[in-house]
N, CA, C and O of each residue as an XYZ file, in Angstrom:
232
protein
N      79.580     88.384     99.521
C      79.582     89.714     98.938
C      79.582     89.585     97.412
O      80.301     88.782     96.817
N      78.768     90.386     96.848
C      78.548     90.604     95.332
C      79.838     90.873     94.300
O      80.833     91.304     94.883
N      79.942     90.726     93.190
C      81.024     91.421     93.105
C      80.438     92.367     92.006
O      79.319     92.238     91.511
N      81.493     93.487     91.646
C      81.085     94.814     90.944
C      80.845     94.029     89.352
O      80.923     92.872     88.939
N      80.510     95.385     88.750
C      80.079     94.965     87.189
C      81.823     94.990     86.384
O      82.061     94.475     85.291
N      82.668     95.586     87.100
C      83.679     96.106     85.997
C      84.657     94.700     86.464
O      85.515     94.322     85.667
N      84.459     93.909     87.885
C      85.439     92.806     88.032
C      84.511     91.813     87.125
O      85.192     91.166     86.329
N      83.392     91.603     87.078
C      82.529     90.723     85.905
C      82.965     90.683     84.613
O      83.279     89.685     83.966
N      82.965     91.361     84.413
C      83.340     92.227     82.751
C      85.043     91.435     82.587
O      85.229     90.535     81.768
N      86.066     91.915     83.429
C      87.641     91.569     83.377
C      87.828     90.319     84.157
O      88.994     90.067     84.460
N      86.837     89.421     84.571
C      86.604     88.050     84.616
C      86.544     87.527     83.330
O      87.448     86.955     82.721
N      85.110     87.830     82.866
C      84.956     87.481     81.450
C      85.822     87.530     79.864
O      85.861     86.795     78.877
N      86.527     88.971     80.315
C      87.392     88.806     79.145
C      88.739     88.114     79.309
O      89.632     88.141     78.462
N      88.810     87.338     80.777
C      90.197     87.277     80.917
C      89.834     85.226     80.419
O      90.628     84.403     79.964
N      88.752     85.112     80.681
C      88.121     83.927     80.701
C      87.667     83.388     78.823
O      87.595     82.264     78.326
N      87.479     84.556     78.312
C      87.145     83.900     76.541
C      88.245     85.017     75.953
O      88.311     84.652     74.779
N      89.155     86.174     76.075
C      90.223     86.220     75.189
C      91.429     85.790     75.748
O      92.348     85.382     75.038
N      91.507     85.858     77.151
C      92.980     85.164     77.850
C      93.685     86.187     78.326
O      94.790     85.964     78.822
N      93.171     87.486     78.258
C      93.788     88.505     78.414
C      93.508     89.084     79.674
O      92.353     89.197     80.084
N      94.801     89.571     80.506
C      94.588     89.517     82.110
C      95.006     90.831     82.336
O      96.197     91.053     82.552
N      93.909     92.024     82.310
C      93.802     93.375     82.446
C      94.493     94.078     83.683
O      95.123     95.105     83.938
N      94.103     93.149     84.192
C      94.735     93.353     85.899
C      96.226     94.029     86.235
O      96.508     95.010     86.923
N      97.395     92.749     85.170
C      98.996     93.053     85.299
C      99.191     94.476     84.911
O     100.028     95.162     85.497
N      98.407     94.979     83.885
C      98.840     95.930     83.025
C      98.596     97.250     84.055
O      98.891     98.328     83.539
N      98.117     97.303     85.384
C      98.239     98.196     86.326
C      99.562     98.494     86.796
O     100.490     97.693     86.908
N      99.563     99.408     86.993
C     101.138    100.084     87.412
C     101.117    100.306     88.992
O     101.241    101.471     89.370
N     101.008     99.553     89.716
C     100.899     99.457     91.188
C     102.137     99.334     91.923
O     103.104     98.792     91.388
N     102.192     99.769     93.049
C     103.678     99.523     93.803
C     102.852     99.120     95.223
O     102.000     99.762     95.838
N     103.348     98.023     95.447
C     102.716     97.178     97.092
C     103.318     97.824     98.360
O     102.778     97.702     99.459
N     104.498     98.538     98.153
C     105.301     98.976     98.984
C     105.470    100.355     98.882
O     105.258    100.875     97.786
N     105.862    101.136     99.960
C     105.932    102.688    100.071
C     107.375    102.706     99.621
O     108.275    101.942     99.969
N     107.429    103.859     98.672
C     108.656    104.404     98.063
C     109.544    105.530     98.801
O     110.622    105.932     98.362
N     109.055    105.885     99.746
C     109.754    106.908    100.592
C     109.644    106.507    101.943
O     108.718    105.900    102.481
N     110.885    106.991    102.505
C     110.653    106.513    104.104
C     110.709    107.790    105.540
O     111.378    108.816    105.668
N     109.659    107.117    106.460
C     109.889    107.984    107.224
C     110.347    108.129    108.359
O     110.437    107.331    109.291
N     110.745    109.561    108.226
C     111.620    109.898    109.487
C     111.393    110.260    110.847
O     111.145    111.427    111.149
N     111.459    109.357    111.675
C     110.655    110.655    112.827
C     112.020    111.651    113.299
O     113.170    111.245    113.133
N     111.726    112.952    113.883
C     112.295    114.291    114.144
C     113.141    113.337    115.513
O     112.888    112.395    116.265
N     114.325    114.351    115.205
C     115.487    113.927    116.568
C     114.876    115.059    117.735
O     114.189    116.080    117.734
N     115.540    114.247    118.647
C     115.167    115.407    120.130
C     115.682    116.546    119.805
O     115.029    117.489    120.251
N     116.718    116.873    119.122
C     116.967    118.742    118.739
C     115.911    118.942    118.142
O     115.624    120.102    118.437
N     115.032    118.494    117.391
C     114.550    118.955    116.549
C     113.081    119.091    116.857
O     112.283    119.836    116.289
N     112.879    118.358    117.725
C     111.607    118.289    119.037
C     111.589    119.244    119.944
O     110.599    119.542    120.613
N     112.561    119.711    120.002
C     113.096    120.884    121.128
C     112.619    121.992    120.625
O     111.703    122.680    121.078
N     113.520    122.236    119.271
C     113.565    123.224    118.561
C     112.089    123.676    117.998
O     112.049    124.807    117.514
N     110.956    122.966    118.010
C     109.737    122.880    117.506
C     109.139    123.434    118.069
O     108.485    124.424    117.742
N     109.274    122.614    119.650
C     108.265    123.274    120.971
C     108.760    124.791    120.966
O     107.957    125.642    120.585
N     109.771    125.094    121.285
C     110.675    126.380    121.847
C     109.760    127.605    120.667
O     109.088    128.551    121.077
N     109.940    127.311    119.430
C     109.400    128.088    118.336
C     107.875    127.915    117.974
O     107.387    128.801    117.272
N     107.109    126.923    118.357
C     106.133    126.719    118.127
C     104.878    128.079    118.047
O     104.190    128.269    117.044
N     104.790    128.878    119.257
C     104.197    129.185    119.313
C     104.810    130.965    119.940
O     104.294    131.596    120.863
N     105.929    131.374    119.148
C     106.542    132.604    119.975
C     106.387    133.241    119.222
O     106.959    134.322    119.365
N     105.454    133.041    117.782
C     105.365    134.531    116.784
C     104.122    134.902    117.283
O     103.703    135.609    116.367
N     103.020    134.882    118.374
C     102.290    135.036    118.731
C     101.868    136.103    119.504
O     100.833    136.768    119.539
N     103.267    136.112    120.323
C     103.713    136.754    121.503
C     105.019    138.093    121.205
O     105.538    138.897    121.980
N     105.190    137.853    119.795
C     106.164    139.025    119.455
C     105.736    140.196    119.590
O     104.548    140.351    119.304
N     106.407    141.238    119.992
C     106.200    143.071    119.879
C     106.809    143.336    119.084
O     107.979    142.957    119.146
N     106.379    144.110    117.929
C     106.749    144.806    116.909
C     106.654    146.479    117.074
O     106.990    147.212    116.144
């Protein structure tokens, strides 16, 4: 596989000024929030309400 013009380019400058463009990204490898899955009340409570504003008389 080829590689792009802009990894060419930050090859090259990392190769004749020494300078490694790459670090200066602000990346996180890992997820910062975690998730929760819903408790059975709350599975309950979902189904039960899900779908009863449908069926309301006003």
């Amino acid at each position: 596989m080829s590689q792009s013009k802009a990894k060419k380019q930050r090859m090259h400058v990392k190769r004749t000024v020494g300078k490694d463009v790459e670090k200066n990204r602000q990346s996180v490898s890992f997820s910062t929030h975690e998730r929760v899955s819903k408790t059975k009340n709350e599975k309950l409570e979902h189904d039960y309400s899900k779908h009863k504003k449908q069926y309301k008389d006003d």
